[in-house]
C-alpha positions as CSV (number, residue, x, y, z in Angstrom):
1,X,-8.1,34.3,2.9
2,X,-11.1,33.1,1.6
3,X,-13.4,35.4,-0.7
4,X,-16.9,35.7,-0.4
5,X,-17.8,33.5,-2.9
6,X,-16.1,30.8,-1.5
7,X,-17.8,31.7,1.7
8,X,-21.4,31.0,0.5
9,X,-20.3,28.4,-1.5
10,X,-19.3,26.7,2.1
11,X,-22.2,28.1,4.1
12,X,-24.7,26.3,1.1
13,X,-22.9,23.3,1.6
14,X,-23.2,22.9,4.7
15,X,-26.7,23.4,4.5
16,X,-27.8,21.2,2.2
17,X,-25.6,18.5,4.0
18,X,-27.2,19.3,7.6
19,X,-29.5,17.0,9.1
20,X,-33.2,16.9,8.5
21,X,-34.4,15.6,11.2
22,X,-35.6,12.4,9.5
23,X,-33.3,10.5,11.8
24,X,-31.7,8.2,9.1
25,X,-28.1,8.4,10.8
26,X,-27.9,5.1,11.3
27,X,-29.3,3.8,8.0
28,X,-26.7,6.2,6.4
29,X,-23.8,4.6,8.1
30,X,-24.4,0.8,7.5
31,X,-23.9,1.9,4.0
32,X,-20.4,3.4,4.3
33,X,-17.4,1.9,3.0
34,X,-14.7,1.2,5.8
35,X,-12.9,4.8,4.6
36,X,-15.9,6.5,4.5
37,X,-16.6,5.5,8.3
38,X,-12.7,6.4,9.4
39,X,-12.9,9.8,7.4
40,X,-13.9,13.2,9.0
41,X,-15.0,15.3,6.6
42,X,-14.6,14.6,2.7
43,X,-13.3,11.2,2.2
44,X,-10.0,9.9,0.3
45,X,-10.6,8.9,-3.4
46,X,-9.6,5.4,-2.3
47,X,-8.8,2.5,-4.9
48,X,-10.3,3.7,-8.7
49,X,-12.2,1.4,-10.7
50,X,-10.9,0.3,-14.3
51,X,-12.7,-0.7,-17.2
52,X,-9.7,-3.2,-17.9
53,X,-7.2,-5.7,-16.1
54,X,-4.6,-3.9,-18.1
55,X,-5.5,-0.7,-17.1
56,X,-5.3,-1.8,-13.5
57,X,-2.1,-3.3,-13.8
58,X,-0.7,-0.6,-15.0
59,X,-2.0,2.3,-12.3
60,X,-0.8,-0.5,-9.7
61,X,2.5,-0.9,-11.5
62,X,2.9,3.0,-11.2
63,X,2.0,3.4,-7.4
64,X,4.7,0.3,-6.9
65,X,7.5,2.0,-8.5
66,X,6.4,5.2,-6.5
67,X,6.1,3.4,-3.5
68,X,9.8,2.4,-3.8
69,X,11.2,5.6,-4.7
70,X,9.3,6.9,-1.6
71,X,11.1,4.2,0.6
72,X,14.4,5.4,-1.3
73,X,14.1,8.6,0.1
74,X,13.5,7.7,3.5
75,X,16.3,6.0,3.6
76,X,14.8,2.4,3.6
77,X,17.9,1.2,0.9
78,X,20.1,-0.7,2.9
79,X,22.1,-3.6,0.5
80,X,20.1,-5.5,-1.3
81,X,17.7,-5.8,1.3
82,X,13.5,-4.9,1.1
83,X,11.0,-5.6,-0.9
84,X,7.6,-4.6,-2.2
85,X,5.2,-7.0,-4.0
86,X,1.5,-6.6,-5.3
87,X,-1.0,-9.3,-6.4
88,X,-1.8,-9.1,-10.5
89,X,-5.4,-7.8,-10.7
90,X,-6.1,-10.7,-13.2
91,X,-4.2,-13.5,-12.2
92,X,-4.5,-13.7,-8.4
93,X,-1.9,-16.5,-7.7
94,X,0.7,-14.2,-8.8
95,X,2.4,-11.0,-7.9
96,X,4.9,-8.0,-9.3
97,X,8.0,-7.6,-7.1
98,X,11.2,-5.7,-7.9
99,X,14.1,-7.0,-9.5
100,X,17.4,-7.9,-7.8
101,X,19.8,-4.9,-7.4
102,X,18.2,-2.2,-8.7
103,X,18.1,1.0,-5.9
104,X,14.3,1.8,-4.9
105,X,15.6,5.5,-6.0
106,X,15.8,4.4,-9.8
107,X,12.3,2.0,-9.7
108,X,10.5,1.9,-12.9
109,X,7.0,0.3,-13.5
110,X,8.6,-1.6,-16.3
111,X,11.6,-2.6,-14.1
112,X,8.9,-4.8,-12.1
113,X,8.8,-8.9,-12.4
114,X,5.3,-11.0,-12.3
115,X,5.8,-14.2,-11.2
116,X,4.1,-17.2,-10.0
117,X,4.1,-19.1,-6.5
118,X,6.8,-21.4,-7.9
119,X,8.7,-18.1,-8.4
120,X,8.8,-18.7,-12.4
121,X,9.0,-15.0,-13.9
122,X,6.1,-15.3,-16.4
123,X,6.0,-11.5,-17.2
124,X,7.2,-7.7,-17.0
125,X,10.5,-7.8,-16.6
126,X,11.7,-11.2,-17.6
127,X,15.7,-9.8,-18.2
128,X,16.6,-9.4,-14.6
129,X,16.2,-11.9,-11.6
130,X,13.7,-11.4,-8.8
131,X,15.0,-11.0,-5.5
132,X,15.5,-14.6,-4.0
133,X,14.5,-13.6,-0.2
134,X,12.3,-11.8,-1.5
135,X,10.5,-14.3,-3.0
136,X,10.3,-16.4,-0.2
137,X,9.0,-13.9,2.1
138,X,6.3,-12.7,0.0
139,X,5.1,-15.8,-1.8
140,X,4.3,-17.2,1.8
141,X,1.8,-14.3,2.6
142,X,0.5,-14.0,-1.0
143,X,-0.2,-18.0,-0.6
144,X,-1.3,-17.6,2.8
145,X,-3.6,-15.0,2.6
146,X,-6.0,-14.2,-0.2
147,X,-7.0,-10.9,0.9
148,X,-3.8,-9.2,1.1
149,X,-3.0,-7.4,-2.1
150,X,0.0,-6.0,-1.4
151,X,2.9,-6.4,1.0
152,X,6.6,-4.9,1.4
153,X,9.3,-5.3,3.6
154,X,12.3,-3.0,4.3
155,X,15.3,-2.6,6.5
156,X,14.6,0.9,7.9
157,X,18.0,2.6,9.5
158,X,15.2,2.8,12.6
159,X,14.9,-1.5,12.5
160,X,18.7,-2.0,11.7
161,X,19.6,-0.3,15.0
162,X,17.2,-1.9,17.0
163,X,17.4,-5.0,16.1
164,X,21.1,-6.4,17.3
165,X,19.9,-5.6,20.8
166,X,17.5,-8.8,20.8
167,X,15.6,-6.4,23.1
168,X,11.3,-6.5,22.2
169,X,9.7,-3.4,21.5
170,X,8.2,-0.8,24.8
171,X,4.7,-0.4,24.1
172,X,4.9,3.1,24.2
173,X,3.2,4.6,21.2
174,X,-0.1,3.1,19.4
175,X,2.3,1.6,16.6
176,X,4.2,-0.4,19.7
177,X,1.0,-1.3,20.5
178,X,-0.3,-2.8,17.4
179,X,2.4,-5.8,17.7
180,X,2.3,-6.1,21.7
181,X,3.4,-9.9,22.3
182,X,4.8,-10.3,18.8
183,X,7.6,-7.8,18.5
C-alpha cells in the first residue's frame, strides 16, 4: 500500500504535469521520439548513448549474449539451428553473430564473432567458426538494408511443428496479421 508520502508525491506530479491551457499539444508531440509517441505513461529508457564505439560494442555484445540465453530458455535451441546478429556500432558493413555449436544457454559476449560481408572473421572471437547459414542469412539483410541493426532467426518448437504441413498461417491474431500474403 502506498504511504502518504508517496501519495503527495503522485498528486504533485500530476500537477505540475497537467495541462495549462496553453494548447501546445500538438507542438509537444511532433517533438516525440517514436517510443515516446507509443508509450502511455513514463516511457522505456530506450537505446543509451556512449561516449565511445567501444563502450557501445560492449553493452551491445552483453544484450546479444542475453538475448540468446533468453531464446535458450524458451526453448528456441533446436540443432545447430538460429541465429542472432548485430551491426558493429563503428564499422557498419559488419556484424557480431554467434559461433557454430555453442548452445544459446552457455552464450558469452566474448564467445561472439565480427565479421565482414565476405564473411572473413576480423574480430571477437576469431578461435571458433561462424555459423555458415547463418552467415548467409544474415549478411543478405545486413547488405540489404542499412537500417536494420540487428536481426535473429530461430527454429521455435511453435515454427518446427508448423511448418511440415506446407499449410500458410490463419490471420487470426495481430501477429498473423503482420505477414498476411507472405506467411
Amino acid at each position: 500500500m502506498a504511504s502518504p508520502t508517496d501519495l503527495h508525491e503522485a498528486s504533485t506530479a500530476i500537477t505540475q504535469a497537467a495541462p495549462t491551457g496553453n494548447n501546445h499539444s500538438e507542438d509537444k508531440a511532433e517533438t516525440k521520439t517514436p517510443l515516446e509517441l507509443i508509450s502511455q505513461g513514463v516511457c522505456l529508457p530506450g537505446i543509451p548513448q556512449f561516449p565511445t564505439f567501444g563502450e557501445h560494442r560492449q553493452w551491445m555484445l552483453e544484450k546479444m549474449a542475453l538475448s540468446f540465453r533468453v531464446f535458450a530458455r524458451k526453448g528456441y535451441t533446436a540443432g545447430l539451428a538460429g541465429h542472432i546478429s548485430a551491426r558493429d556500432p563503428e564499422w557498419p558493413h559488419t556484424f557480431w553473430m554467434n559461433p557454430l555449436a555453442k548452445h544459446f544457454g552457455l552464450m558469452k559476449a566474448s564467445d561472439m564473432i565480427l565479421v565482414d560481408y565476405a564473411g572473413k572473421p576480423i574480430g571477437g572471437n576469431t578461435s571458433s567458426p561462424a555459423n555458415g547459414a547463418g552467415f548467409q542469412i544474415h549478411s543478405a539483410i545486413h547488405k540489404s538494408r542499412p537500417d536494420v541493426m540487428a536481426a535473429a532467426h530461430t527454429h521455435s518448437p511453435h515454427g518446427l511443428a508448423w511448418s511440415p504441413f506446407g499449410r500458410r498461417l490463419e490471420m487470426l491474431t495481430q501477429d498473423a496479421a503482420y505477414v498476411y500474403g507472405e506467411a
